[in-house]
Structure formats: C-alpha cells, structure tokens
C-alpha positions in Angstrom: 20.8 -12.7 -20.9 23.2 -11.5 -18.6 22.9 -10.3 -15.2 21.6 -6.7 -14.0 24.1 -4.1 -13.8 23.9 -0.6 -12.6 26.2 1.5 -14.3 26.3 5.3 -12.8 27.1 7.8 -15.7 30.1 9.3 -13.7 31.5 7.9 -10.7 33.0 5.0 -8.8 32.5 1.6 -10.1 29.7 -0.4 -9.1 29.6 -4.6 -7.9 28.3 -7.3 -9.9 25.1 -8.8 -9.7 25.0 -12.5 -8.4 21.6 -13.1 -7.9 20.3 -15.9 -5.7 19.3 -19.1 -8.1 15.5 -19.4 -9.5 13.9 -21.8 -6.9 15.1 -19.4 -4.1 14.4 -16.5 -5.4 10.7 -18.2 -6.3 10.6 -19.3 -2.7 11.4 -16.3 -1.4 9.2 -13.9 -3.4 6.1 -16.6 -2.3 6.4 -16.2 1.3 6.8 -12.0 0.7 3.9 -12.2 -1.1 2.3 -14.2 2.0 3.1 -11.0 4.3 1.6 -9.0 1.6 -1.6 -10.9 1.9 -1.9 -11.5 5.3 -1.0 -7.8 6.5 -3.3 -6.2 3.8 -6.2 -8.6 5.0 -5.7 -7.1 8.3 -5.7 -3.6 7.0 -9.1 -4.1 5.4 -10.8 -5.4 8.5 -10.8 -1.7 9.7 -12.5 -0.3 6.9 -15.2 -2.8 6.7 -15.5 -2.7 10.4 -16.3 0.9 10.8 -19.7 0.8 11.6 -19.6 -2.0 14.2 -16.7 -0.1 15.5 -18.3 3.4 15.8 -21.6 2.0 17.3 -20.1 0.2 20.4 -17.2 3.1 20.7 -19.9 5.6 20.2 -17.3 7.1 18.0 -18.0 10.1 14.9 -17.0 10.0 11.2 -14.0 12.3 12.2 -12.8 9.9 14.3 -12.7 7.4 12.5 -11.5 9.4 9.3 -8.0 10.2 12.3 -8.4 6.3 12.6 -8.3 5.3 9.4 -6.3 7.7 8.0 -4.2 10.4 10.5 -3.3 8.4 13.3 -2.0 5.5 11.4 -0.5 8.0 8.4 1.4 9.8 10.7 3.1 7.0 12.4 3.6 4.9 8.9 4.9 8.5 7.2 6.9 9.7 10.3 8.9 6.3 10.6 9.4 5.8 7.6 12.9 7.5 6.9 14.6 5.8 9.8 13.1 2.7 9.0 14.3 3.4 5.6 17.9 3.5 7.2 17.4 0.6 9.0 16.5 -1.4 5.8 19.2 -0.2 4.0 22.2 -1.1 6.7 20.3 -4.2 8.7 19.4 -7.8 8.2 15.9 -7.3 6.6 14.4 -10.7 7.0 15.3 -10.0 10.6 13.2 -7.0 10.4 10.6 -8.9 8.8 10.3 -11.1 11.6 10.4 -8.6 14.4 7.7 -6.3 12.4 5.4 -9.3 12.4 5.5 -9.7 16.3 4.8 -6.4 16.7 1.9 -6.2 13.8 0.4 -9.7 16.0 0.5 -7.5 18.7 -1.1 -4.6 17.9 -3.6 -6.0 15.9 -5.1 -8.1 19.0 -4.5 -4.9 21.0 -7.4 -3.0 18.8 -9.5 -5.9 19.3 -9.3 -5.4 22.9 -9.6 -2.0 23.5 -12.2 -0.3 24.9 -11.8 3.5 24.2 -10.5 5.8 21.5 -7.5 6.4 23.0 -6.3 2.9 23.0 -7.1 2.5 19.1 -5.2 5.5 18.8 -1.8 3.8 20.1 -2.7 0.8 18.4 -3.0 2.0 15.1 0.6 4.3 15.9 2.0 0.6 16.7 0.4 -0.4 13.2 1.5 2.6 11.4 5.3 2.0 12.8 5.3 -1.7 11.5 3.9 -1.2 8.5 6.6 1.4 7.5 9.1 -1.1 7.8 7.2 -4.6 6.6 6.1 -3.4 3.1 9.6 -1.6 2.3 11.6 -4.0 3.7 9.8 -6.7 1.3 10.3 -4.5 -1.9 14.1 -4.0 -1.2 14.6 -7.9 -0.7 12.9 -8.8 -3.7 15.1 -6.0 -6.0 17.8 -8.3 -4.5 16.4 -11.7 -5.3 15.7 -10.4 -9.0 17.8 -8.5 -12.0 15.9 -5.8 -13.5 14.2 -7.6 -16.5 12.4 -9.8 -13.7 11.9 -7.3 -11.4 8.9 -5.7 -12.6 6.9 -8.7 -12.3 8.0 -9.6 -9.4 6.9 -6.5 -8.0 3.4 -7.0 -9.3 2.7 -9.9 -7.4 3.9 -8.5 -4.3 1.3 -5.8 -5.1 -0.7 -8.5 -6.1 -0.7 -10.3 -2.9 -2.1 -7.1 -0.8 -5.1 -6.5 -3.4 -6.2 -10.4 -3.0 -5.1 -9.8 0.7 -7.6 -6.8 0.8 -10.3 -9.3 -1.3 -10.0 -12.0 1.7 -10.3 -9.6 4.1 -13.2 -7.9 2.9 -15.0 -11.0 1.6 -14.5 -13.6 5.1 -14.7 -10.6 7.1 -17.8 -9.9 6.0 -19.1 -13.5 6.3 -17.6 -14.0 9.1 -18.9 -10.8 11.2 -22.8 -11.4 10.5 -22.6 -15.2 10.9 -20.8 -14.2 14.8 -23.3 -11.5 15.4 -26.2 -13.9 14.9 -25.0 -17.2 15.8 -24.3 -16.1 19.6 -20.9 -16.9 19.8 -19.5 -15.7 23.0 -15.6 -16.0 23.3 -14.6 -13.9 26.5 -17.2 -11.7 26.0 -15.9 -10.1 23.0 -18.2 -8.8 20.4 -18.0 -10.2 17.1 -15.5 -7.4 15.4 -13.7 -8.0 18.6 -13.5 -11.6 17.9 -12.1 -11.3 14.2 -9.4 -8.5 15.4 -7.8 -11.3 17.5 -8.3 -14.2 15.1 -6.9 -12.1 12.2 -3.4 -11.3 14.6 -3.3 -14.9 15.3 -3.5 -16.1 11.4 -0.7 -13.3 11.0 2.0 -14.8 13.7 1.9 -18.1 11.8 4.2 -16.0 9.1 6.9 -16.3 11.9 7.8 -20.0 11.1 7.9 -19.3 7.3 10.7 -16.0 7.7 12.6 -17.8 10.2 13.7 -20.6 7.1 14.8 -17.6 4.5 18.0 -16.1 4.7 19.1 -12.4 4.0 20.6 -12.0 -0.2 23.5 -10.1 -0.9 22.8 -6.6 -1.6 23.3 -6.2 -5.9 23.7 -3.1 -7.7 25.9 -1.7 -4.9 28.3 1.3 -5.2 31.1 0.1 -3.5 32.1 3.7 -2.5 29.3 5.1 -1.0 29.4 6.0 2.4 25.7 6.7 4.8 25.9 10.6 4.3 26.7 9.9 0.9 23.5 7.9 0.2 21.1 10.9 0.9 23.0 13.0 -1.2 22.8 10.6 -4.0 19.3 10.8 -3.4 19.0 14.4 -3.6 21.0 14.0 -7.3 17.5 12.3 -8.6 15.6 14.7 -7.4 14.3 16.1 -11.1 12.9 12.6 -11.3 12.1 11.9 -7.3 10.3 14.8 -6.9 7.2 14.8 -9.1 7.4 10.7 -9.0 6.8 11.3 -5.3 3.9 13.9 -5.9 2.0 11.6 -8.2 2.3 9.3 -5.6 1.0 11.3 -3.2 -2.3 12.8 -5.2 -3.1 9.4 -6.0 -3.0 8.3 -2.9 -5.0 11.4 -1.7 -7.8 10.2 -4.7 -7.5 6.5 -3.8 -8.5 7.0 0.3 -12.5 7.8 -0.3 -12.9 4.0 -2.2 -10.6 2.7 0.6 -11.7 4.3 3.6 -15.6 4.8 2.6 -16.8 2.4 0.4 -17.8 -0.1 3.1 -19.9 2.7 4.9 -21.4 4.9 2.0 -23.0 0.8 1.3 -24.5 0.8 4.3 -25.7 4.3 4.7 -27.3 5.0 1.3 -28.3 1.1 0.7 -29.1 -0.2 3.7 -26.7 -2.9 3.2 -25.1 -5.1 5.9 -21.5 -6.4 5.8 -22.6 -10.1 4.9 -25.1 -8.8 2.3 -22.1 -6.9 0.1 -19.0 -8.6 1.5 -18.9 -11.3 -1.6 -19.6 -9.2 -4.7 -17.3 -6.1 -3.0 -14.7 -8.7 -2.4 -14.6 -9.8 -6.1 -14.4 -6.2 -7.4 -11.7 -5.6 -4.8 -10.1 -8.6 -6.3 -10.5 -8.1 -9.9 -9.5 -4.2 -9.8 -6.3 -3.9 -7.9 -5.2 -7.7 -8.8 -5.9 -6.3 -12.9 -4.2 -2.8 -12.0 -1.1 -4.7 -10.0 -0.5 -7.1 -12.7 -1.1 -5.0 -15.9 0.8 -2.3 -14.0 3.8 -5.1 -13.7 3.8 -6.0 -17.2 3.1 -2.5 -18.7 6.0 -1.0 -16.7 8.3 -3.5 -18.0 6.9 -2.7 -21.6 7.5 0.9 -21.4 10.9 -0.1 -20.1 11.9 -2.0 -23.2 10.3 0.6 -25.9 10.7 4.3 -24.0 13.7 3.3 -21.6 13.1 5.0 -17.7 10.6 7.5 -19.0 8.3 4.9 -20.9 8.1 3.0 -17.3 5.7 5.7 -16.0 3.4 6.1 -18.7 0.9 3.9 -17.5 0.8 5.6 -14.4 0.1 8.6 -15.6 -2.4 7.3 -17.8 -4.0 5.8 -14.7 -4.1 8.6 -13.1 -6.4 10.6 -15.0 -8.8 8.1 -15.9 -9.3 7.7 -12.5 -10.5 11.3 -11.7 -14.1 11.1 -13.2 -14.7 7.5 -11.4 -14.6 9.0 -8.3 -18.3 9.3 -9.1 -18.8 5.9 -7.7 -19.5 7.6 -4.5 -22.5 9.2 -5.8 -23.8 6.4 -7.9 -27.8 6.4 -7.6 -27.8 2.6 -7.2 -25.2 -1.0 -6.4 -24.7 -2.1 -10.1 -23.5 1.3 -11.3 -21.5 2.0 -7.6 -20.0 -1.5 -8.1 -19.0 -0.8 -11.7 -17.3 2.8 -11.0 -16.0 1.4 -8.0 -14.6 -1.9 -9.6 -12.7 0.6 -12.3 -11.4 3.2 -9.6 -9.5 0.0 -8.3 -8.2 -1.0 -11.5 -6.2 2.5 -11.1 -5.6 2.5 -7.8 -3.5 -1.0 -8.1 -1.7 0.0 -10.9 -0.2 3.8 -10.0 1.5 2.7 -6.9 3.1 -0.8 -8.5 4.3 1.5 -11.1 5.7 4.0 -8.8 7.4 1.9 -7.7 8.7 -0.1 -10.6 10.6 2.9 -10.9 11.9 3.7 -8.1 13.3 0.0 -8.1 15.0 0.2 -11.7 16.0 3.7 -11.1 17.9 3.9 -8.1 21.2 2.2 -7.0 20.6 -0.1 -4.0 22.6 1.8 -1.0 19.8 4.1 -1.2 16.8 2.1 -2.6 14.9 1.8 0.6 15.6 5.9 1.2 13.9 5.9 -1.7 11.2 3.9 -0.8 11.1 5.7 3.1 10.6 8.9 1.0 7.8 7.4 -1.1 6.1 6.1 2.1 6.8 9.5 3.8 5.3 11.6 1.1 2.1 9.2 0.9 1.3 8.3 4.2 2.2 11.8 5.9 0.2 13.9 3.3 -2.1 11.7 1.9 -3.0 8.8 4.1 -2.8 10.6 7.1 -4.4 13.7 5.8 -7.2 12.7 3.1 -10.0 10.2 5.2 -10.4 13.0 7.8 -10.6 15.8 5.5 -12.8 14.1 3.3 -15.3 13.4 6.9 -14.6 17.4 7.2 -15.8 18.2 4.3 -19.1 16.5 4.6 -19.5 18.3 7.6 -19.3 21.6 6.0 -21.4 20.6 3.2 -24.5 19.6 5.2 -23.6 16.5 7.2 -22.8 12.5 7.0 -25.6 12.2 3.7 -23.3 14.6 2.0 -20.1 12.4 2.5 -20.4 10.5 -1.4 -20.5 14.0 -2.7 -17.2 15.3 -0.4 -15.0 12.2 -2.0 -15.8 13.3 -5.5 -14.7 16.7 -4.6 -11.4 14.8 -3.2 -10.7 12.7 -5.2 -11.5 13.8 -9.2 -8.8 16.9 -8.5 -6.2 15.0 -6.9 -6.4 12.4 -9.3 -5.7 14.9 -12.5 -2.9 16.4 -10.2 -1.6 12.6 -9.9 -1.6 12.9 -13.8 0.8 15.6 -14.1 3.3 15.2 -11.8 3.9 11.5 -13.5 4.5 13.1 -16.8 6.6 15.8 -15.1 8.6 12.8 -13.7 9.0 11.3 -17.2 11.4 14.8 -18.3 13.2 14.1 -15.0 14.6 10.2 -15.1 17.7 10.0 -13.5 21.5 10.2 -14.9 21.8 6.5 -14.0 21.8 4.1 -16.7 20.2 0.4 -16.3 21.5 -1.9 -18.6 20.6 -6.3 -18.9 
C-alpha cells in the first residue's frame, strides 16, 4: 500500500509522505503513550483525593467543582490556541520536554500548598501544560503514521490515559490508606501530600525517555500555505468543524459527573473509603475507557473504509446517546448496579473523544492540524471542563444540598449527552472538501 497523501480538491499541490520507518515510529508512539499514562495518572489523583483534600483545606464542593473543573478548564481552554500555534511551527518533542518540567513542577507544588489560593495557580500551571502535552503528542504521532495506521495509533494513545487513569485510581487508593494508617511521616506531609510529590517525581523520569526521540518531518503539508493562511483554511471546514467541535463539547459536559464525582458520591452514599473501592473502580476505569479507546480506534477506521469521512463518526454518535440514560449511575441504590452503570458510561466516554479526534487527524491537512486540535481543546475545556463540575455542585445546591449531588449529574449529563448525539450526525453532512486517499 502506498503511502498517505492528502490531496486538497482545489488548490496548490501538496508534499509527499515519507514516514519514519516501523521500529521508530513503534518506539516513538511507546514512549507518547508513556506521557499519556503517567500525566493521566496524575490527573486522577485529584479526583480521588477530594475528600482528603477538602477536609484538611476545609474546602466546599464548589470549590472543588472550580478545582476540578474551572480553574484548570480555563487555563487548558484559554491556552490552547497559542499552544496550538506553537505545535504547529515549533520542535514538538522540544515542547514535550519543557511541558514535563513544568507538569513535575506543578504537581509537587499542589502537594505543598497550604491554601486555596495556591491550588488555584497550581492547577492554572496544570491547565497551561496540559494544553500543549496531549496535542503536541497527537500531532507527532499523525506524522509518525499514514492514515490507514493512524487510527490505531491514536487509540492507544487514548488508551495509555484510560490505564493511566486505572493506575492512578487503583495505587492511589492503596497507597493513601496504607500512608494514613501506617504513620509514615515524610516532612510532615499528610498522606495526599505525600503521593502529590511522589507522583511529580515518577513523572520527571519521562525526561530521559524524550530527550533520545527526535522531531519527524511534518507529512501531508501544503507547501503554500502561509500562518494567516492556516486559520483560514480552518475556517473552510467549518461545516464539518463546527458540530464535530459541539459533540465534543456535550460529551465532555456529560462525561465530567463520572470523572469529577464518582470517587465522592462512593464515599458519601456508601460509606466507602479510598482503599475499600480503589481496586474494583480501577478495573472498571480500566475496562471502560481502555474498551471505548480501542473499539473507538478500530471502529473509526471501519467507518473509514465502508462510509469514507462521514462513516468515521458514526460510532461517536452512537456513543453518545447511549450514554445519556447511564448517567443514572449516580443514583444507583447500591455498588454492583453503580459499578455496572458506571463501568458502561466509560465505555462511551473513551470512545467519543478518540473518535473526535480520529477525524480531526484524517480530515485536516497538517499546517493546521494542531489549530484544529487547539480548537477542540478550546471548545471542551473552556465550556465543558471548566464549566460542568462546578455547575453540576450548583445545582445540588439549589436542589436541597450535597445528598442531592447524584441526582444534579443525571440532570447534567443525560441532556448533554443526546445533545453530543446530534451534533456528531450533524458533522457527518458536513465532512470537509479535502479528499484522503492510501
């Protein structure tokens, strides 16, 4: 088969694709996946650490929901465009090694801080990085790999954060109850402290791994196109951008109450500790987004072959609304059935956003690839992220308090994931004018 070529339906012509041979490329896309892992398993300390957290910081649901989801939305959203620039015209794996300083940094900061204010600026710090780590990773491997391995390839980055998220939740869990009864006493630091700092310094160790990969050529690359002229070529796919980007963004929106609350609604209705849910939550963490990445993967690339750019999105749209009436999970009567619901609900949530973008990747030319990624991380993070944990804490506020919190992320969630829905199969009428050809 030959190489990847993306042939615009009008315009200047367009370089051949040279990719990098298979054991780099396979190299390459291991030590991504790595980051994906490690900065995911970082993410997820937060969530399960929100009650440890919010007793010692004498903190409130809202503030963590602008924790969780506002503070570090807004600086991930926010950045993302200029970090989107900076992918595009810069040495990524350059970026990749600066953006895991910084994210070493910043975690170990939140361990140490004392006050509300501090995590604020530390989660900005994580919010900034992230919007450059996870788009600078999917741009490099779209160069490392033509479009018929591409989709794959994507998966198991995707992959990487869901058993990244597993990890965290699962020896995070074990870890915190075995510190906060063993008396381990390490400057002092309490024991969510304690694993703050040991994650950022698991983290750095990446450093040695992205110093011995070197940056691919850019493929796919319209020789003609000048800065200015990438965001208008952006704005040509907008018929397709558009709703891809607002499916993006419900989902997101429906995905934040399993993300965010799942860890506390199991201690608050169930009396559980971290230790007593941390291994079977980690397994269904696991199993649903490592099932939804995957599948997503290979079910992308089978509505490529049969239903060309608009059979790509199917399965997210598919995704989409079967996850609206799991969102129940959060008002399961007991474990087993919250576990199930929950387990399900992931299943979706890994497989939308690997879709999403799937597409993105196959659909647009590479000088503006990570513009379209910045837009996708703008439109999520801004508006959803940012916006959904804290509204969702809102609205159990105004519906009688912190016991009424499962029933506030149905009320989330089920509509934003039938919005999700449409906007995917609105995106399917409105594939772009480019043509990708193997």
């Amino acid at each position: 088969m030959s190489a990847a070529v993306f042939l615009p339906a009008e315009g200047p012509a367009v370089a051949a694709a040279v990719y990098p041979a298979a054991r780099t490329r396979r190299g390459a896309l291991a030590v991504l996946v790595l980051l994906a892992f490690l900065t995911s398993m970082d993410i997820t300390l937060t969530a399960l650490l929100i009650e440890p957290m919010k007793r010692e910081l004498a903190l409130s649901d809202v503030q963590i929901g602008l924790l969780q989801g506002t503070v570090f939305g807004i600086a991930y959203g926010l950045s993302s465009l200029p970090m989107g620039w900076l992918i595009d015209r810069r040495n990524r794996m350059r970026l990749l090694v600066v953006g895991v300083v910084v994210w070493g940094v910043a975690m170990a900061g939140s361990g140490l801080s004392s006050a509300f204010a501090a995590l604020v600026a530390w989660r900005t710090a994580l919010g900034l990085v992230t919007a450059l780590l996870v788009p600078a990773s999917l741009s490099l491997i779209a160069d490392f790999f033509p479009a018929e391995r591409r989709a794959v390839a994507t998966s198991l980055f995707a992959g990487g954060q869901a058993c990244g998220q597993a990890f965290g939740i699962l020896v995070g869990g074990a870890a915190f109850d075995w510190l906060a009864h063993s008396g381990l006493n390490v400057g002092g630091l309490s024991a969510w402290r304690m694993l703050y700092v040991a994650a950022a310094v698991v983290c750095t160790a990446l450093l040695l791994l992205l110093l011995f990969l070197r940056e691919p050529a850019r493929q796919e690359r319209d020789l003609a196109l000048g800065d200015a002229g990438g965001w208008r070529e952006l704005w040509t796919h907008r018929r397709f951008l558009v709703p891809l980007l607002g499916g993006l963004l419900f989902s997101t929106i429906a995905v934040q109450g399993a993300n965010v609350w799942a860890a506390p609604l199991l201690m608050r209705n169930f009396g559980l500790t971290p230790g007593g849910f941390a291994g079977w939550l980690s397994a269904v963490t696991l199993i649903g987004l490592i099932v939804g990445a995957l599948s997503g993967g290979q079910l992308a690339e089978l509505g490529r072959r049969r239903g060309g750019r608009a059979g790509v999105l199917l399965p997210a749209a598919l995704a989409a609304f079967i996850s609206a009436p799991l969102a129940l999970f959060a008002v399961a009567p007991n474990v087993p059935l919250f576990a199930i619901l929950l387990g399900l609900a992931l299943v979706c949530a890994g497989m939308v956003p690997t879709v999403g973008v799937v597409a993105i990747t196959l659909n647009l030319p590479n000088t503006i690839r990570g513009r379209g990624i910045a837009a996708y991380v703008l439109t999520t993070a801004l508006f959803g992220a940012a916006t959904a944990p804290a509204a969702i804490a809102l609205l159990s506020q105004a519906l009688g308090g912190e016991a009424k919190l499962g029933l506030a992320i149905v009320f989330v969630s089920a509509p934003a994931a039938i919005l999700s829905g449409l906007c995917f199969l609105l995106a399917m009428r409105g594939e772009p004018a480019a043509v990708l050809e193997a």
